[in-house]
N, C-alpha and C positions, 0 to 999 in steps of 0.2 A: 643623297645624304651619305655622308663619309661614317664607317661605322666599323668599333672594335669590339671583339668578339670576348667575353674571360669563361676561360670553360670549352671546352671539345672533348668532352662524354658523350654520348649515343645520343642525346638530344642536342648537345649544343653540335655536330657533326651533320644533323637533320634541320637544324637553324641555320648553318652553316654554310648548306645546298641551297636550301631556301633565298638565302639574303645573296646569292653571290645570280641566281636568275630571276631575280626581280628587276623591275627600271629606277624602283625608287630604292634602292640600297647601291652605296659602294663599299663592298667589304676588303677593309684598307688590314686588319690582320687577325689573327687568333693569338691568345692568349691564353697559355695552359703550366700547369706547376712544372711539369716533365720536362726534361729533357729531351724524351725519344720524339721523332718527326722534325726535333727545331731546323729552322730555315728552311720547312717543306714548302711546297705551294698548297695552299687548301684545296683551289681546283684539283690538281693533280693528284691531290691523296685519296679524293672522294671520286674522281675521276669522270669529271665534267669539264665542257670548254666553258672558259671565261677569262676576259681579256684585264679582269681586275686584279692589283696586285698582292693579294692577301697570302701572307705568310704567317705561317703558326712557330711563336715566338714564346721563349720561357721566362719564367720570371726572375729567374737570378739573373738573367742577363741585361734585364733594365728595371729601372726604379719609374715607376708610374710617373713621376715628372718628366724624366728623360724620353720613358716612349711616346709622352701625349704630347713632348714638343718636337720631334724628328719627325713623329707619325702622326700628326692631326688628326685628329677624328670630329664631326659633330656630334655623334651619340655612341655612348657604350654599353652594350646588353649582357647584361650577367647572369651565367648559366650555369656558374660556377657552385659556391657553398655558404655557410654563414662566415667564415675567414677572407674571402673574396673581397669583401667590401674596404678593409682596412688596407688593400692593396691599394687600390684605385679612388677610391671614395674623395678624400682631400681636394687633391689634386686635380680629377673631373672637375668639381662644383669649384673651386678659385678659379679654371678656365672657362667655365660655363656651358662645360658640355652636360648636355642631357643625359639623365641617368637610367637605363628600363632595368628592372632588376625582375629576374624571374625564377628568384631561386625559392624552393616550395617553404621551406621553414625558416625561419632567424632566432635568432636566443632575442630575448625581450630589447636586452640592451642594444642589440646589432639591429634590433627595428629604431628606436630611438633615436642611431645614430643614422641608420637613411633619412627617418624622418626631418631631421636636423640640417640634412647637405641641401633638404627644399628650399631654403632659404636663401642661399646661393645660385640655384640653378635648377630647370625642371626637374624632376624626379618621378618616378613610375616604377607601382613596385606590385606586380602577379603573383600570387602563389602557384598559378595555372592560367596562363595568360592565353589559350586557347580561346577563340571567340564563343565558341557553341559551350563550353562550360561556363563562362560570363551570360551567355545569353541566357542560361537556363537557369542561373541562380536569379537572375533578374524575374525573369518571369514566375519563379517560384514564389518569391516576396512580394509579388502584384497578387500574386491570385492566393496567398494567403492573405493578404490586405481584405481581400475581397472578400471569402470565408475564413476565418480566422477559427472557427468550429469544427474545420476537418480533422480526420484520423491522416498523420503524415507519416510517410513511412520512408528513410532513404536506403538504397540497393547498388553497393559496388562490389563489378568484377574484375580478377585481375591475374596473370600468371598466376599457374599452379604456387611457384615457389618465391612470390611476396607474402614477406610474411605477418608487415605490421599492417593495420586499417588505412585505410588510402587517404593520405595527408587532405586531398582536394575534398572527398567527404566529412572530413572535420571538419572544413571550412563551410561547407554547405550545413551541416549541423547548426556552426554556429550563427548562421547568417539567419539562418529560420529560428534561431534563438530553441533548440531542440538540445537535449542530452545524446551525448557520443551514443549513447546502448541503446539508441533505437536504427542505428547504423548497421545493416545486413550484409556482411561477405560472403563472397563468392571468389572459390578459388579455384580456376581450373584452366588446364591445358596453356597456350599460348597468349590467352587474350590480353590486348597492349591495356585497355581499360575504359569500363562501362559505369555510369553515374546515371543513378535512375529516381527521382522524385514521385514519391504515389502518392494521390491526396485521394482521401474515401469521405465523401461523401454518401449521404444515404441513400441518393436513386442512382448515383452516376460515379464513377471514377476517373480520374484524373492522370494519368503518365508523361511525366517530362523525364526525357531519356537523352546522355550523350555517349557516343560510343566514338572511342577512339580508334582511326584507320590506324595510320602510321605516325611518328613523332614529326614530321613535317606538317604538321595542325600545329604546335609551338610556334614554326616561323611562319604561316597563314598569322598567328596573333601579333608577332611581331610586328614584322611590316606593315598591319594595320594602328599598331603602335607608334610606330615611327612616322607614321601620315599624320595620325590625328593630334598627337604632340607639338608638330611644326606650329610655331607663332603662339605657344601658349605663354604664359606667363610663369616666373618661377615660382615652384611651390609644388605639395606632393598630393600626385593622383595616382588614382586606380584602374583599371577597366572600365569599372560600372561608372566613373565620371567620364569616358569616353564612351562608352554606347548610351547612355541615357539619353542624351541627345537624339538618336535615332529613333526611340521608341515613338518620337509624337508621329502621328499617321499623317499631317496634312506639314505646308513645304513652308511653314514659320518661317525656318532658319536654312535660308537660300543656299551659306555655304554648308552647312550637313550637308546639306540634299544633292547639293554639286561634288562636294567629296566623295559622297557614296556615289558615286557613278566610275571614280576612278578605278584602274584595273589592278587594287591590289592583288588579286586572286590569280593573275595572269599566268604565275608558276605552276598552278595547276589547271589552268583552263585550255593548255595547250595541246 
């Protein structure tokens, strides 16, 4: 799959490694407000081989029409900001290229207007597109389904010097339908960032825990994105309508079961 990058910040530069040594990405270019780097090689600046031609490209020097038609892409992953979208947004969904969007926050209306481009063309939109934070809000909302009675408690760590509440635990707040102030920080030394669900029960406790290595967990969730997308229909999805599917324990649905065999994982299994 042919794929344009908007964003190369410290994560989208860790997506960026990610997608250019996977088998199922071709990272055809980057896309950033700056000028500094333009017409570098991304291999070269990250400083990996790859025989793919992806060049980090500014945006005063093309209009979203002109680069989606010189430089085709089937999907475009935004790593960018909530201004990101009025860049590219149009223009992707009248060509029909798939949208993943993984930028953590949007102004109401900047969700509106993703939600809107589904109608055109697939659309995928993460706050934290990381599989193991998906996984575990999933499993959080089964096992309060289950006990709906417990004492919940969530716990994020993060660098010393972040200094607002960790966007990814509001969202796990709100998914458990919880108030932000029962949300615990932790702030110390290096740490990239930890998401902890406690559920107390009266005999037993409960820990669902995700602890982030390095920002190369971002494109782990990508290119698991960009697999399960392929042949969907247009319209807008999330994570959890791509792993839910996996959660049945017995092989219903012949292609899940065959897709989860493939090696997206291969970047780091090496």
């Amino acid at each position: 799959m042919r794929v344009g990058l908007i964003g190369f910040g410290k994560t989208g530069r860790a997506v960026a490694s990610v997608l250019l040594d996977s088998e199922l990405t071709q990272l055809q270019w980057v896309m950033r407000q700056s000028h500094v780097l333009e017409h570098r090689s991304v291999a070269e600046f990250l400083g990996v081989k790859s025989d793919e031609p992806a060049l980090i490209l500014s945006k005063a020097e093309f209009t979203a029409a002109n680069l989606l038609d010189q430089k085709p892409v089937d999907v475009i992953i935004d790593f960018s900001g909530d201004s990101g979208l009025s860049y590219y947004g149009e223009a992707a969904a009248k060509r029909g290229i798939t949208i993943i969007s993984a930028v953590s926050q949007y102004e109401p209306e900047t969700k509106e207007r993703l939600k809107a481009l589904a109608s055109q063309t697939v659309v995928m939109h993460s706050p934290n597109i990381t599989l193991g934070i998906n996984f575990l809000m999933i499993s959080a909302k089964i096992l309060k389904n289950i006990a709906p009675y417990t004492d919940i408690e969530i716990i994020e760590e993060h660098f010393k010097l972040k200094p607002e509440v960790s966007g990814t635990a509001k969202v796990i707040a709100k998914q458990l339908d919880l108030d932000e102030s029962q949300i615990k920080t932790i702030r110390a030394g290096g740490i990239i960032g930890t998401h902890e669900i406690l559920f107390g029960f009266p005999y037993q406790t409960v820990r669902l825990k995700h602890e982030s290595i390095s920002r190369e967990a971002f494109g782990n969730g990508i290119v698991f994105a960009v697999e399960q997308l392929q042949g969907k229909s247009k319209g807008f999805y999330s994570m959890e309508d791509l792993l839910l599917p996996f959660f049945r324990l017995t092989d219903e649905d012949s292609d899940t079961s065959q897709k989860s065999k493939k090696p997206w994982w291969r970047f780091w299994a090496n």
